[in-house]
matplotlib code that plots the C-alpha trace (Angstrom):
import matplotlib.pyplot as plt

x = [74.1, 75.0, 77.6, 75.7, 74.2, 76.8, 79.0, 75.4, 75.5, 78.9, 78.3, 75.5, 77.3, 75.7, 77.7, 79.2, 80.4, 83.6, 85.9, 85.6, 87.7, 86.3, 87.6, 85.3, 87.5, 88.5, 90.2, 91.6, 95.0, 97.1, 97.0, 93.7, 92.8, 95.5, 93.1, 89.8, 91.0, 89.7, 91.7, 92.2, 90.3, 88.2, 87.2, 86.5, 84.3, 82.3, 79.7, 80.3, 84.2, 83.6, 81.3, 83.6, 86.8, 84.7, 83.6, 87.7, 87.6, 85.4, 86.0, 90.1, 90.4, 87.9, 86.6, 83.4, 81.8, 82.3, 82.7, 82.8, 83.5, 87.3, 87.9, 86.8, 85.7, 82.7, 80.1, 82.9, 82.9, 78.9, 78.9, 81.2, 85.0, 87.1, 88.6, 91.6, 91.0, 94.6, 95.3, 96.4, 96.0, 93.3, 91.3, 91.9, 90.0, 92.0, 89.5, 86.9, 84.0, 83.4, 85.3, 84.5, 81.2, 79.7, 76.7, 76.6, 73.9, 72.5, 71.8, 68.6, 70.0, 72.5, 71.8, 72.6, 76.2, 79.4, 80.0, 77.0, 75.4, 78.3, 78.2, 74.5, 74.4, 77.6, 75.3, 72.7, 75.1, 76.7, 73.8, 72.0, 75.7, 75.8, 72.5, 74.5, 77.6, 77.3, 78.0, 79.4, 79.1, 81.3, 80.6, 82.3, 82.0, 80.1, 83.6, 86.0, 83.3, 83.4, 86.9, 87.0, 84.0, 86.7, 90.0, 91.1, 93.8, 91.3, 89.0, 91.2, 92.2, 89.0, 88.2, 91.1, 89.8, 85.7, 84.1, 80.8, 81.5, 82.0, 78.7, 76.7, 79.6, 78.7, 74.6, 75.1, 77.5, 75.3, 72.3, 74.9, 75.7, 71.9, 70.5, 73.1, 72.6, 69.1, 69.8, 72.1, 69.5, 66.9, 70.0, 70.0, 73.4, 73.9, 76.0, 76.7, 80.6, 81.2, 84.8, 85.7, 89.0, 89.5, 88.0, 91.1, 93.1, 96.2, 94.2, 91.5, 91.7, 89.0, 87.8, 86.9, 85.6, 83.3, 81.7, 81.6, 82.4, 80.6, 76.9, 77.1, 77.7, 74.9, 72.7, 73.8, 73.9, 70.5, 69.1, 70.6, 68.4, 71.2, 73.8, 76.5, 80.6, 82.2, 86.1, 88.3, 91.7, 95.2, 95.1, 91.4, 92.2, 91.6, 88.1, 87.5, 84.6, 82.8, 83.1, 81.3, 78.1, 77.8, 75.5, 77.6, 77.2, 80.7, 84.3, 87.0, 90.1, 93.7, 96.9, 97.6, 94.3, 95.4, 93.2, 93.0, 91.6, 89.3, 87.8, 87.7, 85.3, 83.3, 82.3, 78.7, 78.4, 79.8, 81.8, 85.3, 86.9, 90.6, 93.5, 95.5, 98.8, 98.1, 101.5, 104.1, 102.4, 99.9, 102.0, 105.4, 105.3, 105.1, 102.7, 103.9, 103.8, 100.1, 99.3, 101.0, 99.1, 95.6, 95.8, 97.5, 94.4, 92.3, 94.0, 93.6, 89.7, 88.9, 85.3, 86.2, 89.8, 90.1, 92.7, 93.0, 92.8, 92.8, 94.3, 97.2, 97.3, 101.1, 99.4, 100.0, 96.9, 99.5, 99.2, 95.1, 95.0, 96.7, 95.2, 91.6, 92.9, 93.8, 91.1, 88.5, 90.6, 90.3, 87.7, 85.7, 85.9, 83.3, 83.2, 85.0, 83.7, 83.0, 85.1, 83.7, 84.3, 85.1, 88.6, 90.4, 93.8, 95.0, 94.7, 93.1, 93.8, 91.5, 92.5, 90.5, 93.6, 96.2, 96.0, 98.3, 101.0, 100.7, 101.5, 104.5, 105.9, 105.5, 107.4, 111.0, 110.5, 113.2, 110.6, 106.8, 104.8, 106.2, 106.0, 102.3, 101.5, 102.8, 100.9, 97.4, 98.2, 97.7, 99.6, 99.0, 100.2, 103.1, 104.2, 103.7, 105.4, 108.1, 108.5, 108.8, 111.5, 113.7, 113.8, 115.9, 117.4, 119.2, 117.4, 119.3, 118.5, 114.8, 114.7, 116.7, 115.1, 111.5, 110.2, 112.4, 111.8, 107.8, 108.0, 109.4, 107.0, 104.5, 106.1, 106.3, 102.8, 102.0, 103.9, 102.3, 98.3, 97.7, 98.2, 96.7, 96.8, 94.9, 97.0, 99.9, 99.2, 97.6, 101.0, 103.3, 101.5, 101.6, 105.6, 106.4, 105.1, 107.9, 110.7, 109.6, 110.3, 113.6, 114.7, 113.9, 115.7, 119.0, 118.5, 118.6, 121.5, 120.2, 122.5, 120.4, 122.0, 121.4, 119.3, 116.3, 114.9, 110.6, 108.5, 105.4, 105.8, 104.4, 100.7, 99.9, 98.9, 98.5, 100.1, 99.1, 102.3, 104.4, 103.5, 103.7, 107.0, 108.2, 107.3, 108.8, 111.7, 112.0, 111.5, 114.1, 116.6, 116.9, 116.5, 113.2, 113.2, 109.8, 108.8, 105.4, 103.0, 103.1, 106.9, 108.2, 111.6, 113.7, 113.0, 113.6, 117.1, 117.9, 117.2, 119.2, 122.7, 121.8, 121.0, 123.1, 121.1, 122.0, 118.5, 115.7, 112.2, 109.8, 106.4, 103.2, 99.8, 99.0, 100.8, 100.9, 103.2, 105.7, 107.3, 109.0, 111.3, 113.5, 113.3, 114.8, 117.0, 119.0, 119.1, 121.2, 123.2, 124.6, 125.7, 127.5, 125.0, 124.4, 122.0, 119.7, 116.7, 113.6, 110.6, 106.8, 103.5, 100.2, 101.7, 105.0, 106.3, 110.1, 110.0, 109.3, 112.5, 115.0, 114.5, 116.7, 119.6, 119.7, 116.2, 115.3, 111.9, 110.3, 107.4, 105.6, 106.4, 108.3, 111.2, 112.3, 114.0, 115.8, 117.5, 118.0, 119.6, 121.7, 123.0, 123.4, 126.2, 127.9, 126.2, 125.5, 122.3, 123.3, 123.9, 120.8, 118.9, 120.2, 120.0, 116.2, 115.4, 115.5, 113.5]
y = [143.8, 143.0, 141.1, 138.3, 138.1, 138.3, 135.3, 133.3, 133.6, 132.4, 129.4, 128.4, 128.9, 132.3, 135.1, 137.9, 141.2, 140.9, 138.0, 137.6, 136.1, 134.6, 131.3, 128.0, 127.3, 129.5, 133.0, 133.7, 134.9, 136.1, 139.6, 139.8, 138.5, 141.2, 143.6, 143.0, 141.4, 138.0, 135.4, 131.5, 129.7, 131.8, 132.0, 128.7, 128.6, 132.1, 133.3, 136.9, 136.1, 133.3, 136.3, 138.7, 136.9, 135.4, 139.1, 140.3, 138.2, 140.3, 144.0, 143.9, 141.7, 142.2, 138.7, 138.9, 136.4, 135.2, 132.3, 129.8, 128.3, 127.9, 124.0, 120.6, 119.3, 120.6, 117.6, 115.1, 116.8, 116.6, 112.8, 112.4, 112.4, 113.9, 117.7, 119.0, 123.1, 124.2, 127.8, 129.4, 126.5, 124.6, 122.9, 118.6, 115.1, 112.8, 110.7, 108.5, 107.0, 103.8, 100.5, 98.5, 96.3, 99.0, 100.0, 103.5, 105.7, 109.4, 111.5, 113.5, 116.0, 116.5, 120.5, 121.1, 119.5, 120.9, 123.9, 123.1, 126.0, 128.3, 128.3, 128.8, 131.3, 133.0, 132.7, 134.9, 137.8, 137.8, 137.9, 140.7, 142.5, 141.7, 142.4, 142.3, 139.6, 136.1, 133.8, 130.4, 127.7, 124.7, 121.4, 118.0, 115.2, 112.1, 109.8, 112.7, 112.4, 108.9, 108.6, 110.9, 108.4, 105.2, 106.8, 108.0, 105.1, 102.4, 103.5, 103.7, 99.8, 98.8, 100.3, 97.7, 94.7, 95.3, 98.8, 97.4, 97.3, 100.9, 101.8, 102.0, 104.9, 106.7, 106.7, 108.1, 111.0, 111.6, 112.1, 114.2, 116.7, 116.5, 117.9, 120.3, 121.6, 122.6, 124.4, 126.4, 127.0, 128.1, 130.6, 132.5, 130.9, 131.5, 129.1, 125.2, 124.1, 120.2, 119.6, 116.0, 115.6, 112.0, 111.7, 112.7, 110.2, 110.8, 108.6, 106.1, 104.8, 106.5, 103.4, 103.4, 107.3, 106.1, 103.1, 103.5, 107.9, 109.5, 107.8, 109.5, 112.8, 112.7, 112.2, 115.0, 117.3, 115.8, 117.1, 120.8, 123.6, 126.3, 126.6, 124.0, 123.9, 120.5, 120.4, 117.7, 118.0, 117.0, 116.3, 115.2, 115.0, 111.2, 112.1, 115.5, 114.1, 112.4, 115.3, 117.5, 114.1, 114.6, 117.4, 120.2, 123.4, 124.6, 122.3, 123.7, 123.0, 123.3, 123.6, 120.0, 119.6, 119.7, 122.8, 122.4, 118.6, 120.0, 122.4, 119.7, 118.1, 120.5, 122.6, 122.7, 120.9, 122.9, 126.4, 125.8, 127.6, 127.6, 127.0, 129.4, 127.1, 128.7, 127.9, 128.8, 131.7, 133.1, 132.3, 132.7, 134.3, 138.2, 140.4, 139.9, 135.9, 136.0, 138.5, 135.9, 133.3, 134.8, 135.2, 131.6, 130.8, 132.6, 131.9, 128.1, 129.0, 128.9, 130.2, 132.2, 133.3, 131.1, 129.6, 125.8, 125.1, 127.5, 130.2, 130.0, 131.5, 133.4, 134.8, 138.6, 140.5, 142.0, 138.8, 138.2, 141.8, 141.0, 138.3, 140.0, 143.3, 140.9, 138.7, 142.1, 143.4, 141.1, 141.0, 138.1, 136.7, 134.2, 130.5, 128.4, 125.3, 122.0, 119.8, 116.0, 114.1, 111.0, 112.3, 111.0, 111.9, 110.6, 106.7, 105.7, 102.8, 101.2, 98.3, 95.8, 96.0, 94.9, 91.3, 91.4, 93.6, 91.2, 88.2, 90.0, 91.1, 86.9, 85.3, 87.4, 86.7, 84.4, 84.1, 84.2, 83.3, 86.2, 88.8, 87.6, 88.0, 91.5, 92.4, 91.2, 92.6, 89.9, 89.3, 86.0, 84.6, 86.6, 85.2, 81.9, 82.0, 84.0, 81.2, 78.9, 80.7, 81.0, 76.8, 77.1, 80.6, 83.3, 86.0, 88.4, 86.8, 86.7, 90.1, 91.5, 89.1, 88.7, 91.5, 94.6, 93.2, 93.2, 96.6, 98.4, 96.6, 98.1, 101.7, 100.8, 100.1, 103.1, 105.2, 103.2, 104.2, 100.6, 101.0, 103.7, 104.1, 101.6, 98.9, 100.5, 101.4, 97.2, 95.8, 97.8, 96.0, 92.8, 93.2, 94.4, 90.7, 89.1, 92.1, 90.8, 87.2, 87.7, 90.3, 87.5, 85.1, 86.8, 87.0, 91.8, 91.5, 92.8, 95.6, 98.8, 101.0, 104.0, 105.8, 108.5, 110.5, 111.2, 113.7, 115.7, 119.4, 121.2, 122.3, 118.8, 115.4, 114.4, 110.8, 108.9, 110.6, 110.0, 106.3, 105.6, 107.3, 105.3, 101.7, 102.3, 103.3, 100.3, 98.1, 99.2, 98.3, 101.4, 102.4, 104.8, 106.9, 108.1, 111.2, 111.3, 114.2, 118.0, 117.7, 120.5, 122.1, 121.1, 117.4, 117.3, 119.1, 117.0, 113.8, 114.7, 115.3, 112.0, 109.3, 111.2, 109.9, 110.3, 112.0, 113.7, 113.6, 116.0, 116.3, 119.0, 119.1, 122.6, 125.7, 127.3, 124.4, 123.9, 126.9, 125.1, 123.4, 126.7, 127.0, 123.9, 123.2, 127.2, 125.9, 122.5, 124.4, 127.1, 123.9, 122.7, 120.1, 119.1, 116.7, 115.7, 117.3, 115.8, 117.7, 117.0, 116.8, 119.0, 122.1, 121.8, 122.0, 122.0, 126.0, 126.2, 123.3, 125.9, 128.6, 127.3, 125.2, 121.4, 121.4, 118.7, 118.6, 115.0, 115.3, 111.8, 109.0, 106.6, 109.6, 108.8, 105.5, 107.0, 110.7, 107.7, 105.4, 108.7, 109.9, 106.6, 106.5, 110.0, 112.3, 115.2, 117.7, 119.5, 117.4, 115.1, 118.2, 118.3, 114.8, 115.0, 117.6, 115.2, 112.5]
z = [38.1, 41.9, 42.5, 43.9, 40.5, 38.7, 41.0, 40.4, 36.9, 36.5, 38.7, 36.7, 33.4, 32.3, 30.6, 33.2, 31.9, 33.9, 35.7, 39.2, 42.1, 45.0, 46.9, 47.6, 50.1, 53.4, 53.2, 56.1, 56.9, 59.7, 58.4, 58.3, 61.5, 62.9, 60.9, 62.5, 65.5, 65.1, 65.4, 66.3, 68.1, 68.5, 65.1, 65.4, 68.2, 68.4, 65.8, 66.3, 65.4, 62.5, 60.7, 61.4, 60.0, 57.2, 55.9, 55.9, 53.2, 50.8, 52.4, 52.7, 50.2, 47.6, 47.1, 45.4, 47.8, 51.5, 52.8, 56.0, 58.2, 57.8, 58.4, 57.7, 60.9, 62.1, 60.9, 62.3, 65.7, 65.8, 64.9, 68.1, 66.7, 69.1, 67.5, 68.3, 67.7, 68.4, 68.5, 65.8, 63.0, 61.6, 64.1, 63.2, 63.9, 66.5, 67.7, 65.6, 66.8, 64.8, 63.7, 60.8, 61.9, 64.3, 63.8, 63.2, 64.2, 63.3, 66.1, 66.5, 67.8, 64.9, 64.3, 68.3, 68.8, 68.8, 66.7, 64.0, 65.5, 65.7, 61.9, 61.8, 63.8, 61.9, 58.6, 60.1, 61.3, 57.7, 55.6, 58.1, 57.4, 53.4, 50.9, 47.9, 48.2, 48.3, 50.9, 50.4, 52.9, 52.9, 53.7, 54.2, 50.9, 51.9, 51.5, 53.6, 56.3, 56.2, 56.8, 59.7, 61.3, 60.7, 60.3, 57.0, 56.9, 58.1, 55.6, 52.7, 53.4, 53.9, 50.8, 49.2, 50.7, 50.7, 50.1, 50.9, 54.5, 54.0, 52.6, 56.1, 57.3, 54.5, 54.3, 58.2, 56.4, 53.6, 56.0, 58.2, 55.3, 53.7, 57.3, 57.7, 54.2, 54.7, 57.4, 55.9, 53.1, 55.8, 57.1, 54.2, 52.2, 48.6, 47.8, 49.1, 48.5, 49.2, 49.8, 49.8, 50.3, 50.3, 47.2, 45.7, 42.7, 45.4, 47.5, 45.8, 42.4, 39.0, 40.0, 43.6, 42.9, 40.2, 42.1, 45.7, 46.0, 42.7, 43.8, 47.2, 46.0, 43.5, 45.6, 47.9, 44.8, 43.6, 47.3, 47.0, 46.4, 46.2, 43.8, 44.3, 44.0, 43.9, 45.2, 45.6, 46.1, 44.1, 40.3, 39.4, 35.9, 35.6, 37.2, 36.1, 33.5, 36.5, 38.7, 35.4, 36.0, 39.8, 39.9, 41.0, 39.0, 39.5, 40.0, 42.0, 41.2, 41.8, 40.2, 39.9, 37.4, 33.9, 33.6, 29.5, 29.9, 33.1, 30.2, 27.7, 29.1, 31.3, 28.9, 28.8, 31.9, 34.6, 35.3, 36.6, 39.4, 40.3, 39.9, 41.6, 43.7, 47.0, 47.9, 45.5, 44.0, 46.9, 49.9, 48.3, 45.2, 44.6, 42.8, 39.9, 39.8, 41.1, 38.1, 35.4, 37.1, 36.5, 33.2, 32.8, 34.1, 32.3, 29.1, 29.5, 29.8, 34.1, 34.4, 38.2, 39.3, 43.0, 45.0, 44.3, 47.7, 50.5, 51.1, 53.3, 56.7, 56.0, 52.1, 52.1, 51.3, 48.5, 46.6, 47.1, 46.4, 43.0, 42.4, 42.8, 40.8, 38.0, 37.1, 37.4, 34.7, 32.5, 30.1, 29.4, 25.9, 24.2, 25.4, 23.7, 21.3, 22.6, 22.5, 22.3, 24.9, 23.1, 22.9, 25.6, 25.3, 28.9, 29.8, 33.1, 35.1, 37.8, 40.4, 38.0, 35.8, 38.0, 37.0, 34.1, 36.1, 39.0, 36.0, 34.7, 38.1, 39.2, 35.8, 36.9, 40.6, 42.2, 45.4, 43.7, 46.6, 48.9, 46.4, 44.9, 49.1, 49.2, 45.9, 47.4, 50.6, 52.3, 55.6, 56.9, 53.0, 53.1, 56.9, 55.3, 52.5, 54.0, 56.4, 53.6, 51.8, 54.9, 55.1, 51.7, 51.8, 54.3, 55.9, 54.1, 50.5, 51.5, 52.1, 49.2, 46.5, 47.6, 50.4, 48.9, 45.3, 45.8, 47.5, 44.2, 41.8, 44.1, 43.7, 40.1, 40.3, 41.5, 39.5, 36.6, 37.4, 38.7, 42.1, 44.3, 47.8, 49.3, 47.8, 49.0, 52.4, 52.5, 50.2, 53.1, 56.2, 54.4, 53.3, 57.5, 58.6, 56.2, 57.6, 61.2, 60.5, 58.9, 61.4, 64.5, 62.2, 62.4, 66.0, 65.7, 63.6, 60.5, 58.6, 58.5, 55.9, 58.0, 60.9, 59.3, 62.0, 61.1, 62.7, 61.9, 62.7, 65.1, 65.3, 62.9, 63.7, 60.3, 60.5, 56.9, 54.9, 57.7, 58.3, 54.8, 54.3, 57.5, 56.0, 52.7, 54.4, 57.1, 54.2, 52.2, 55.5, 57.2, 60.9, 61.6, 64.5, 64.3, 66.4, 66.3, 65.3, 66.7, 67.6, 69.0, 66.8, 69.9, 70.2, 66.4, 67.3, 70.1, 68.0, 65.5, 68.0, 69.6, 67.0, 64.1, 61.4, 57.8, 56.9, 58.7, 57.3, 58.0, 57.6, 57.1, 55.6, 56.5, 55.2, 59.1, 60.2, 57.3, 59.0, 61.0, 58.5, 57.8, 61.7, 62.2, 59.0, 60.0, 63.4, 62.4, 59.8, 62.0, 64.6, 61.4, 61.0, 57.2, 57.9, 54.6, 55.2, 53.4, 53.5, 52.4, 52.7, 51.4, 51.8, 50.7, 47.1, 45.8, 45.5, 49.5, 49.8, 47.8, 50.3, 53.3, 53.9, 53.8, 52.6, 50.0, 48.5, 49.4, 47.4, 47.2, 50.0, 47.0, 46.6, 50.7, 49.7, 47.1, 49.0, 51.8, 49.3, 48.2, 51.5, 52.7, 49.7, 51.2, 49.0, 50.8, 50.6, 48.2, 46.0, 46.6, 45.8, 42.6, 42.2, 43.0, 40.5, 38.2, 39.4]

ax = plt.figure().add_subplot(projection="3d")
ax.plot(x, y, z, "-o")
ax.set_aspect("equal")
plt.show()
């Protein structure tokens, strides 16, 4: 059997006489580019070097398929969004075309913009080099398009205050990834992987997914002709059943996904592939840790040995090597049993349940009005009734009792299921008009416990984490210098020596930037600087933090507050790195 037979049968749920490894989402690394001598941007931009990088996947790695292209924006930049490709990262949206209430409009041309044929053409050269290996093609979800036609923050509030609105931004992205998906058919592709992002419970509720994002994609899935791979990103667990209903034949996950739960109820329905961390174990783990986590994953019952995400840039092809070497030596055994689905051993929570939280939050709540404001996320209510508490009590009461006191039964919220991030990111805006109005009250002269310095590193302009982590931060009284995105490691140094801050944040999505926390935190160290160093963001995980000096591992925005709270009190990093180990 040929390996493209064999990778097609185990997508669509058929016995194979052996595991196999391949990744849904893109392969490249540095090394390999060095290899074959293709690299960024022009990977990005040239058929003849997209093909050529895509295929080092499969011959120096031993992947058993290929796949391309290697971002997320290619749709985005044909449907007029403005694409930053960089040079050697990931190419990102920094533009967007529409606002809420445009009309939004498909172009004819579609197929002829930007880079849409680039990957075309790249499709062609593979499959005249490749008989045998299959080629996956990915494609941007319905919802992740959508949000790179509004603004992923603008469409994650809209989606708090009325998803209908959305709806006409994402028939124009389902029509965008329908066309493009025949014409990859007509290239010659195997294999169709939708990657929507946004989808993800880190973002939208099992709520939001199931009425407004799981329609869409069934009715791209319901269009495909090819064999089709489903990924979102982050823990899909709460979501994992409705992923099995959406028509894809396969689910990637990744390491987040309680993997035993995934198979729970996928089993008969569709093949799982994952759930490799790409980070800990591909990027920065050995041999030996990749090999342990293959036949984890096996053992917990994956269908296909992948990356959860993709694979990072810095990965060694030592460790994809392993990782490949691994899961073909492991024999397949029988499927397991099915187990009913009826048995839900996990509890989901959707934003129609927030009622009785918001209840209990309001019966202990000295100021009711400002903090029932913040919860709704409503701005004008919350100027109003901040107003209205100022007649009768200080600035400085208002804040600590009502605006401070809402925030945390929001991060409570959150940490409780209720909550997800459109409330947030709308609870946070609403909150900053009540800060404003107390701030001009006391005529500047409000205590800030302490200066935090922000910046996203450079090479990303990834700004959602960031801004979050900044108005958590601000409302919790302390002073934000923010940065900006793609700061260079000597403005973050030079920041630093002026304002003396008692923490720096940093910020990265993408494992080619994270770099340059080590860069910056060996820098400040050797100066004698023992600044509290919080890192986060996508790529970054508490393993990555242990590796240098002063790092801290941020993890989700709500943990800022607290290693600010912590230094703020004269701990120092060490022993907030301790101190966050357990929280």
């Amino acid at each position: 059997m040929s390996i493209r037979k064999k990778v097609l049968s185990a997508i669509l749920k058929q016995k194979t006489d052996s595991y196999l490894c391949l990744s849904a989402n893109p392969t490249p690394t540095f090394e390999q580019m060095k290899e074959v001598n293709s690299y960024f941007p022009l990977a990005h931009k040239e058929p003849e070097k997209m093909a050529t990088l895509a295929l080092a996947g499969h011959k120096l790695v031993g992947f058993d398929a290929v796949r391309i292209p290697f971002c997320q924006t290619i749709e985005a930049e044909a449907l007029g969004c403005e694409v930053f490709i960089g040079n050697d990262n990931m190419p990102v949206v920094i533009s967007h075309p529409y606002h809420i209430g445009e009309k939004p409009s498909f172009p004819d041309d579609f197929l002829e913009r930007g880079r849409i044929p680039t990957l075309l053409e790249a499709i062609s050269l593979i499959k005249s080099e490749t008989k045998g290996t299959p080629l996956i093609v990915g494609i941007v979800g319905p919802f992740t398009l959508t949000g790179y036609l509004l603004g992923t923050t603008n469409l994650l509030m809209q989606m708090a205050i009325s998803p209908e609105q959305v709806l006409p931004y994402m028939e124009i992205a389902l029509m965008a990834e329908e066309t493009l998906a025949r014409a990859i058919e007509e290239r010659g592709a195997d294999i169709i992987c939708v990657e929507d992002m946004a989808a993800s419970t880190d973002m939208i509720s099992p709520e939001m997914y199931r009425k407004f994002v799981l329609p869409s994609q069934k009715k791209l899935f319901a269009s495909l002709s090819l064999p089709s791979i489903l990924h979102i990103c982050g823990n899909v667990t709460p979501i994992i059943e409705d992923m099995a209903d959406s028509g894809a034949d396969a689910l990637s996950i990744d390491d987040r996904t309680d993997l035993l739960k995934a198979r729970q109820f996928t089993i008969g329905k569709t093949s799982l592939l994952g759930n490799i961390n790409p980070s800990s174990i591909l990027l920065q783990g050995d041999e030996e840790k990749v090999r342990e986590a293959v036949r984890r994953a096996i053992g917990e019952g994956i269908d296909i040995v992948a990356p959860g995400c993709a694979v990072p840039l810095g990965a060694p092809l030592s460790n994809l090597r392993a990782m490949v070497d691994e899961a073909h030596k492991i024999k397949p055994r029988e499927t397991l049993g099915v187990i009913p689905s009826s048995v839900r051993p996990f509890k989901i929570y959707g934003i129609s349940e927030t009622e009785e939280a918001r209840e209990s939050v309001e019966e202990v709540s000295p100021f009711p009005e400002i903090r029932k404001a913040v919860l709704r996320g409503d701005k004008e209510s919350c100027s109003r009734a901040t107003e209205e508490a100022l007649a009768y009590a200080t600035p400085e009461e208002v804040m600590e009792k009502g605006l401070v006191k809402a925030m945390e039964e929001i991060g409570k919220l959150w940490d409780e299921g209720y909550f997800f991030l459109p409330q947030v990111m709308l609870a946070a805006d609403a909150l900053m008009e009540g800060v404003k109005l107390c701030e001009e009250r006391m005529e500047g002269k409000l205590q800030k416990k302490g200066k935090v310095v922000l910046f996203v590193a450079k090479g990303d302009i990834h700004t959602i984490g960031k801004n979050i982590v900044k108005t958590l931060l601000s409302a919790a009284g302390f002073e934000v210098i923010d940065l900006g995105v793609d700061v260079d490691d000597d403005k973050v140094i030079q920041a630093v020596k002026e304002y003396k801050p008692i923490m720096l944040g940093g910020s990265a999505l993408m494992t080619t930037t994270m770099s340059a926390f080590p860069r910056i935190a060996e820098r400040l160290y050797k100066e004698g600087i023992e600044v509290p160093f919080a890192c986060g963001g996508g790529a970054v995980n508490e393993e990555f933090c242990d590796t240098f000096p002063l790092g801290i591992y941020g993890g989700e925005a709500k943990r800022a507050p607290l290693i600010a709270e912590a230094a703020a009190e004269g701990k120092n990093w060490k022993e907030i790195k301790e101190m966050m180990k357990y929280l």
